[in-house]
Phi, psi and omega in degrees: 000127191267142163227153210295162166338159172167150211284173176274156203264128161325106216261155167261141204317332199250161181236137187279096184247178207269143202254164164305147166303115155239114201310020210235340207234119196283313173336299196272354184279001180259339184300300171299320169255056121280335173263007158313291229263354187083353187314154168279151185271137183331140170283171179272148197257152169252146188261106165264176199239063178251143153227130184280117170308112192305302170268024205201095197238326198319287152005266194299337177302310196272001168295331196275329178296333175318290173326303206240002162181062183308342179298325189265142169283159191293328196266019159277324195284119172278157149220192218192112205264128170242160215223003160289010181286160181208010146234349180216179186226179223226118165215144203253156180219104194213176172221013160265158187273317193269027169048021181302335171251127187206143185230129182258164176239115164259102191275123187294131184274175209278142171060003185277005171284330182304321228253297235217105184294105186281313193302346179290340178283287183353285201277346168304291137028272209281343117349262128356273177315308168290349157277331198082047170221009160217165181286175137046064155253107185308285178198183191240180156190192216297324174239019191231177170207174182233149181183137183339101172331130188245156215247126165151193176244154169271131165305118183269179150326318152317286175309336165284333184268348176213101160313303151002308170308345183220072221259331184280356157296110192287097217271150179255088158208155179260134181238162187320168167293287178316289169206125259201137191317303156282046160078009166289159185234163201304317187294353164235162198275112143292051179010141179238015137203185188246131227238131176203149170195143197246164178227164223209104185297068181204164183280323221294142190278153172273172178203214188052260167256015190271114194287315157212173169254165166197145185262083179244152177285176185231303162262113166338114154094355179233229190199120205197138193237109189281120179247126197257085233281173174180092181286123181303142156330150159185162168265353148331127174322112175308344185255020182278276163023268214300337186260339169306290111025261185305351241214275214302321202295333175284325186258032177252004178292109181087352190321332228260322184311198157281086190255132201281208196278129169277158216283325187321316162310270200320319160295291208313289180295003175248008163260326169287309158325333174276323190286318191282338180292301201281300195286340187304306186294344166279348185295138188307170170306323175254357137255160181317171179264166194233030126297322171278330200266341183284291204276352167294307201291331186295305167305316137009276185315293197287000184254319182282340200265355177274351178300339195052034163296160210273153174261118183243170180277131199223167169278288185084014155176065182293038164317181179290284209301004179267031174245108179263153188233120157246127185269021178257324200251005182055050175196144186257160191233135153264174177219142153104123191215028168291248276241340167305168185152206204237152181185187195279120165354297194287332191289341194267306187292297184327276171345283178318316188277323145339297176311330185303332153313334173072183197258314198248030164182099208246136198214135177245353178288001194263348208284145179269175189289162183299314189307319151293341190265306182330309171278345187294270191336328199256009179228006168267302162326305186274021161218040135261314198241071208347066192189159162282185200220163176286147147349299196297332152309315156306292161311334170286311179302323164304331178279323175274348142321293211288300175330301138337348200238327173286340149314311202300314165316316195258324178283332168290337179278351174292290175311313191282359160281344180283309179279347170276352159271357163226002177273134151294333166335173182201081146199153184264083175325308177312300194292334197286300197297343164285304169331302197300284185322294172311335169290317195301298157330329160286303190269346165334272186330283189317314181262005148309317200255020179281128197215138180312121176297138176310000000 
C-alpha cells in the first residue's frame, strides 16, 4: 500500500532512558543491580509525537516508516495485519517477501494505560534486548511503539503437546528405521540426545547434566557463562525443552542483584479496584460478587506469599503465541513485555502452564499432567541453577506452581472485566474472565490441599 508524502515527524526533545534509582520503584531498584552487575546502559529510544488511529492504523504506520526506514520507497512498502492480540492491535511493514527487514507498529489498545505501566514496558524491552532476549526497538510514539520482526514461527498449544508437529527440531529420542514418533525418516541421521546452549548470569563451573562451561561474554561488561546443556533421550516435546530453557534464562537477569517487591499484589489490587469502583454495576451475573473477589484476593496474598518462592525477573504473560520457535537457529524467543517485571517464580511458570489451555477455545483438560510439569520443572531447574537437581526440589517447586496458578487465574479474570469494559477488540472479554474465574474455584480446594515436601 503506497503512501503519500508527508512532513517528518516531530521527535520530542526528550529520550526515553533508564530513569534514576528510586527506592519506590521496581525500574529503579533493577537499575541499581544492572549497574552492580556492569551491564552497559540502554541506547536510547527516539519518541515521536505521533498518535496512530486505532480504527485507521495504515495512514499512520507507514508515516513513522517514512521515519525508520527512508530508504524505501512508499509505494513498495507491504503490510500485513495480525489479529491474535487481544490488548493492542498489530501491523507488520516490509517490502521484501521474505520480510528479512520487517518493522511491527504496535498501537496501544483503548484505556490499557489502566492494564499496563507503558514506560515501565519501554525499559523492560530495553532490558531484555541487552540480555539477548528480546528484538529491536525502533522508537516509541504517543500511543505506540515500533520494534523488530522477530522471525519464526508462534507457538500454539498444539505444539508444546504434540511434538510431531515440529519434525524440523530436532527432539532427543531415538525412533524406528522408518518414521519415528518426531518425523524423523530412515534417510536422517538421528541425534541420541538434544544438544543446547544457553547463558546464565554466574562464574560458578557446571555439572551435572551440563556437559561443559566457557568463560565468553555474553553482554560487554557484564560477567556471564555460556552453558552447554546436554540432555539424555526422553520423549517430552523438544519445545517445552526450549521454553524451559528461555523462562530459566529470563529469571536469571540480576539475579545476583538487589530486587525489589514483586509487582503481582500491587497489580491484582489495582485491578480489583477498577472492577469494583468503575465495573461493579454492570458485572454480569456470573461473575462472583465482589464481596467474594475481595476476600478471595485477601486469601491469596495471605497463603501464596509464605511459599518463598523466590522473586525473579518474569514475563508474566507466556501464552503459547507469545513464544516464537525459530528453526534455523533452533531457539524459541518470547515476545509481547507489557506485563514484565520482577514477580514470583513460581507465579510466571504457573501463568504459562495456565496457558496451555489456549485463549480463545479455552480447554483446562490441555492443562499439563503432574507427570509433564515434573519434567518441564526438572529441566528448568537444571539450568537456572546449572548443576542437577533433587526430587525434592522439583516437587517443592511443582507445589509452588500449582498454587501460583490459581493467582494466575483470579489476576486475568480481573484483567479481562477491565477490557471488557473498553477494548475496542472483538473479543468476548467477559466470557473469558467466567472462564478464568470458574476454574480458579474448581481447583482451588485440590491445589489447597497440596503440602510442601518434608
Amino acid at each position: 500500500m503506497a503512501v503519500p508524502p508527508s512532513a517528518p515527524l516531530s521527535c520530542s526533545p526528550f529520550y526515553l532512558r533508564r530513569q534514576a534509582p528510586c527506592p519506590q520503584c521496581s525500574w529503579g531498584m533493577e537499575e541499581k543491580a544492572a549497574a552492580s552487575a556492569g551491564c552497559p546502559r540502554a541506547a536510547a529510544v527516539p519518541c515521536f509525537g505521533v498518535s496512530v488511529d486505532q480504527d485507521d492504523i495504515l495512514p499512520g504506520a507507514l508515516r513513522l516508516i517514512q521515519e525508520l526506514r527512508p530508504h524505501w520507497k512508499p509505494e513498495q512498502v507491504r503490510t500485513k495485519r495480525f489479529t491474535d492480540g487481544i490488548t493492542n492491535k498489530l501491523v507488520a511493514c516490509y517490502v521484501e517477501e521474505d520480510m528479512r527487514d520487517c518493522v511491527l507498529v504496535r498501537v496501544y489498545g483503548e484505556r490499557t494505560e489502566l492494564l499496563v505501566d507503558r514506560e515501565n514496558e519501554v525499559r523492560n524491552f530495553q532490558l531484555l534486548r541487552a540480555h539477548g532476549c528480546a528484538p529491536k526497538l525502533y522508537c516509541t510514539f504517543q500511543n505506540g511503539l515500533c520494534y523488530e520482526y522477530m522471525r519464526g514461527v508462534a507457538l500454539g498449544p498444539e505444539h508444546i503437546r504434540e511434538p510431531r508437529l515440529f519434525r524440523e527440531l530436532r527432539c532427543a529420542r531415538q525412533t524406528s528405521p522408518t518414521q519415528g514418533k518426531h518425523g524423523f525418516t530412515s534417510s536422517e541421521k538421528r541425534p541420541p540426545s538434544c544438544s543446547l546452549t544457553m547463558w546464565r548470569p554466574s562464574l560458578r563451573c557446571c555439572g551435572g547434566l551440563l556437559a561443559r562451561g566457557s568463560q565468553e561474554p555474553w553482554v560487554p561488561g557484564c560477567r556471564a557463562q555460556k552453558l552447554h546443556l546436554t540432555f539424555k533421550p526422553c520423549g517430552y516435546c523438544c519445545e517445552a525443552w526450549l521454553i524451559a530453557l528461555e523462562m530459566a534464562k529470563i529469571h536469571t537477569i540480576h539475579a545476583n542483584g538487589s530486587l525489589p517487591r514483586p509487582t503481582l499484589w500491587h497489580k491484582m489490587h489495582n485491578y480489583f479496584m477498577l472492577v469494583k469502583n468503575e465495573i461493579n454495576p454492570s458485572l454480569s451475573a456470573d461473575v462472583p460478587k465482589v464481596e467474594v473477589l475481595e476476600r478471595e484476593l485477601a486469601w491469596l496474598k495471605e497463603h501464596l506469599s509464605q511459599l518463598e518462592s523466590p522473586v525473579v525477573f518474569c514475563h508474566n504473560d507466556l501464552l503459547c503465541k507469545n513464544i516464537i520457535y525459530d528453526s534455523t537457529k533452533g531457539h524459541v524467543r518470547f515476545i509481547d513485555y507489557e506485563y514484565a517485571g520482577y514477580n514470583y517464580q513460581a507465579f510466571d511458570i504457573g501463568n504459562h502452564f495456565n496457558e496451555f489451555a489456549g485463549v480463545n477455545e479455552v480447554d483446562y483438560c490441555r492443562y499439563p499432567v503432574r507427570e509433564t510439569q515434573l519434567q518441564w520443572l526438572r529441566y528448568y531447574l537444571q539450568a537456572q541453577k546449572g548443576m542437577a537437581v533433587t526430587p525434592r526440589e522439583v516437587e517443592r517447586l511443582y507445589v509452588q506452581v500449582n498454587k501460583f496458578a490459581l493467582a494466575s487465574h483470579f489476576f486475568w479474570a480481573l484483567w479481562a472485566l477491565i477490557q471488557n469494559q473498553y477494548s475496542t477488540i472483538n473479543f468476548d472479554f467477559l466470557r473469558y474472565a467466567v472462564i478464568r474465574f470458574n476454574q480458579y474455584f474448581k481447583v482451588k480446594p485440590q491445589v489447597s490441599a497440596l503440602e510442601m515436601p518434608k
